[in-house]
N, C-alpha and C positions, 0 to 999 in steps of 0.2 A: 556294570558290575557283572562278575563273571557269574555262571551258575552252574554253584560249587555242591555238591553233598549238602545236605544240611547237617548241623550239629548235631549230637548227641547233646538233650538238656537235660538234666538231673537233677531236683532241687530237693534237699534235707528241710524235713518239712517237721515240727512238732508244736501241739498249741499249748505247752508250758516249756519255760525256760530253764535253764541249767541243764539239761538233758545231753548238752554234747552237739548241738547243730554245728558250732561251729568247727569246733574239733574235727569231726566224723569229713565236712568239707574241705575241711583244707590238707587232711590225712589223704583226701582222696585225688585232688591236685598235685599233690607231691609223688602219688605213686601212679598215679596219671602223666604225668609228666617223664617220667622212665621209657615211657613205651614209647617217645618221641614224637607224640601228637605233641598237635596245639589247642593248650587246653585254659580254658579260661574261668577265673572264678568271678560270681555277680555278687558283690553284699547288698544285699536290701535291707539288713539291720541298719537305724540309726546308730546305734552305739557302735559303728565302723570296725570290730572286733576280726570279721576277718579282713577290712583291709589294711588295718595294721600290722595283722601276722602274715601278710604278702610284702611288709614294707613299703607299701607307697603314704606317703604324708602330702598332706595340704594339696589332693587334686586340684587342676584349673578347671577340669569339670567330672561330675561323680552322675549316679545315677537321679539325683534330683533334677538335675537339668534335663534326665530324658522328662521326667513326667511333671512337671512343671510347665505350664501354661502361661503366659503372659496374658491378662485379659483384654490390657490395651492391644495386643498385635496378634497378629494370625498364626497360629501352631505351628511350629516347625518340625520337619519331621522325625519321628522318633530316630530313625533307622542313621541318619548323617550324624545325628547327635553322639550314638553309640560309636559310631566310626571315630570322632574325636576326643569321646573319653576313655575309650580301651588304652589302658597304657603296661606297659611293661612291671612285673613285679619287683619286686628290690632287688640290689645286688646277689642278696643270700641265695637267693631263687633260681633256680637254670632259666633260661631265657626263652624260652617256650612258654611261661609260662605269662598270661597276662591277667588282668581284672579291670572292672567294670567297679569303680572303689564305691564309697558309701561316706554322707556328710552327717553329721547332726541334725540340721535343720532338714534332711529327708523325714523326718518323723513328723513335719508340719502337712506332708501329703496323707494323711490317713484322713484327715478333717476333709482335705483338699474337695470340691465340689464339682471341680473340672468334669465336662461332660466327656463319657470314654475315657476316662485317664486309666481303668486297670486295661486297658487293650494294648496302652502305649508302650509297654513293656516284650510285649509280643513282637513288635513291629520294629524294635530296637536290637533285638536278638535277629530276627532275620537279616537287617542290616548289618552285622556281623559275620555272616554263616560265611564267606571266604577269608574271615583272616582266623576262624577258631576250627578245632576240630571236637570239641568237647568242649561245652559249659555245665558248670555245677554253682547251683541256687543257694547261700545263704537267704533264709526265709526266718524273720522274726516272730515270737510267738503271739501275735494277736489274733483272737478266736474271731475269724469274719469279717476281718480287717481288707483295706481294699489292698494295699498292699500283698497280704497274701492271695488275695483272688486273683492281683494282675500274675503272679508267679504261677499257681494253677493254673492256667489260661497257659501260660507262657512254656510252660515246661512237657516234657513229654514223659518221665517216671519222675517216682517220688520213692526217698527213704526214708525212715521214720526214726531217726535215734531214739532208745527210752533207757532211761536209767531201772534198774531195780526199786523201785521206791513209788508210793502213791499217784508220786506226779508224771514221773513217766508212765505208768499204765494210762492212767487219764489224757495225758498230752499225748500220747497214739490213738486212743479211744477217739478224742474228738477230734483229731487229725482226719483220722479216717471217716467220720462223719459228715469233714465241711470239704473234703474229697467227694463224696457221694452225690452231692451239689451239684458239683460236675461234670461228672462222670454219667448221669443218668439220662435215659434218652432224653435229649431237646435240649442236655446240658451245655456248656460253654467250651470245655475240654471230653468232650464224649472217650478217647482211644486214648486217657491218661490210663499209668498204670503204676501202681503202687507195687514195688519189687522187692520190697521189705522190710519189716521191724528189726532195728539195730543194735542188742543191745551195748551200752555204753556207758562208761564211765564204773565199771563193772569193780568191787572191789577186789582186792588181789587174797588168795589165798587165806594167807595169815588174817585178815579183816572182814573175810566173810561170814554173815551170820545168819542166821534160819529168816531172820527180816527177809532178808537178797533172795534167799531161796522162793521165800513165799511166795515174793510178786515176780520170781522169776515163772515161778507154778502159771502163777494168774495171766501171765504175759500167753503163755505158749494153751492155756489153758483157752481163754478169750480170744485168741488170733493163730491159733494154730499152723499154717505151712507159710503162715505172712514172718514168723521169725526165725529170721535167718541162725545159721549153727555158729557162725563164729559171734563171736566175744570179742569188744574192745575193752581192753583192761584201764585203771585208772594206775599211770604210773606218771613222775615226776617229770619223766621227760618231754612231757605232751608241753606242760607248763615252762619249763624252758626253751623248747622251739618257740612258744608263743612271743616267751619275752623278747627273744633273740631275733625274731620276726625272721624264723629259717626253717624251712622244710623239715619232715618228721626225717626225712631221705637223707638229708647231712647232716644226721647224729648220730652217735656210733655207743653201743654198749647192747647190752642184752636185752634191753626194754626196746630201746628203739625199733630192736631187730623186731620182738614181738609186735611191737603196733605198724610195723610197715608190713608185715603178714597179714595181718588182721587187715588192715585197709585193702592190702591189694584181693585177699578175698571176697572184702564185700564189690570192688572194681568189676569181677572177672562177674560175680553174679550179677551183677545190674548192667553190662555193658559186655556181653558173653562173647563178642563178635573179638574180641580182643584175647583171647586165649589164641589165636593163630597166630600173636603177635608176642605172645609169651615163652 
């Protein structure tokens, strides 16, 4: 295996749902994807949500089989595993783009007791580092989940989507607590970095109310230079790329235009070595 650059890994981290994790990732694939890299997205959701809106259906193998164990037979290695599940994103996709897809039955790994299974993910992502040049983490919200530890461990920044609302404050709040795990000397990811609070799913003009404001208050108030200036707004079009299972990148109207700005500024802040490519 050649010994290429390592990836840039990325993972959208939040420990309540709805927030926009997946949204905020596959916006960033898509404007990722423009600059010509090879850029890969990982679901670790069981509910497969972004590897549906990459287009791929019914993987022959998803990320369960990296971390899945056989107990009758001896571990295989994470790293060959990855090599044969990385497959191509759907037609809509430009062709650069791949994924590391996601099953249902992934969500039987949380229980999983396998010894080292959050490492396995680690070691699955290295085995990749010559066919990608960028991975970005879909991470499901379980507070402490092994699943999200193997991502932590595995990843080298995290962004934090949070809605205006209770639970986005809270799912950045503990986000950033079960980060600190980590991150602290003798931690597991000591040199993780946390490169911003996102906000998302932001209401539009006309619908915003002193609510939005307040925990927008709270947001910058609590986490101060961790929240980034751009705004991803909540427009229609997010939801029909999704259904369409098509990049934010080949939609065309006025929203579109606003969320592939939006994305491609939070790109340029978390991965700044790419503004020479801009």
């Amino acid at each position: 295996m050649a010994e290429d650059p390592d990836p840039d890994i990325v993972a959208e981290v939040s420990e309540k749902g709805g927030v926009g994790k997946t949204s905020l990732t596959a916006g960033l694939i898509a404007v990722a994807a423009e600059y010509g890299l090879r850029v890969g997205g990982v679901d670790l959701d069981p509910r497969a949500t972004l590897t549906d809106e990459l287009g791929v259906d019914d993987p022959e193998l998803s990320v369960n089989d990296i971390y899945h164990v056989d107990p009758e037979k001896p571990p295989q290695d994470p790293a060959q595993i990855a090599r044969k599940a990385l497959v191509r994103a759907g037609k809509e996709w430009p062709s650069n783009v791949f994924v590391l897809p996601c099953v249902r039955k992934f969500g039987n790994r949380e229980t999983d007791a396998t010894t080292g299974m959050e490492f396995r993910l680690k070691r699955a992502l290295w085995g990749i580092r010559d066919l990608v040049d960028v991975l970005f983490l879909d991470v499901p919200p379980r507070a402490g989940g092994k699943i999200v530890g193997s991502a932590l461990i595995a990843t080298k920044k995290v962004l934090i989507p949070a809605t205006l609302t209770d639970d986005g404050h809270d799912g950045a709040k503990e986000a950033i607590t079960s980060i600190e795990h980590y991150t602290a000397p003798g931690g597991l990811n000591e040199g993780l970095q946390i490169t911003g609070i996102v906000r998302s799913i932001v209401p539009r003009q006309t619908e915003y109310r002193q609510i939005h404001q307040d925990w927008d208050d709270a947001l910058r108030q609590d986490f101060g230079d961790l929240v980034l200036p751009t705004i991803v707004r909540n427009y229609a079009i997010r939801e029909v790329c999704r259904t369409g299972s098509m990049p934010i990148t080949a939609a065309p109207g006025r929203e579109a235009k606003h969320l592939q700005g939006a994305y491609r500024e939070v790109l340029l802040h978390t991965l700044p070595h790419l503004k020479e490519k801009a």
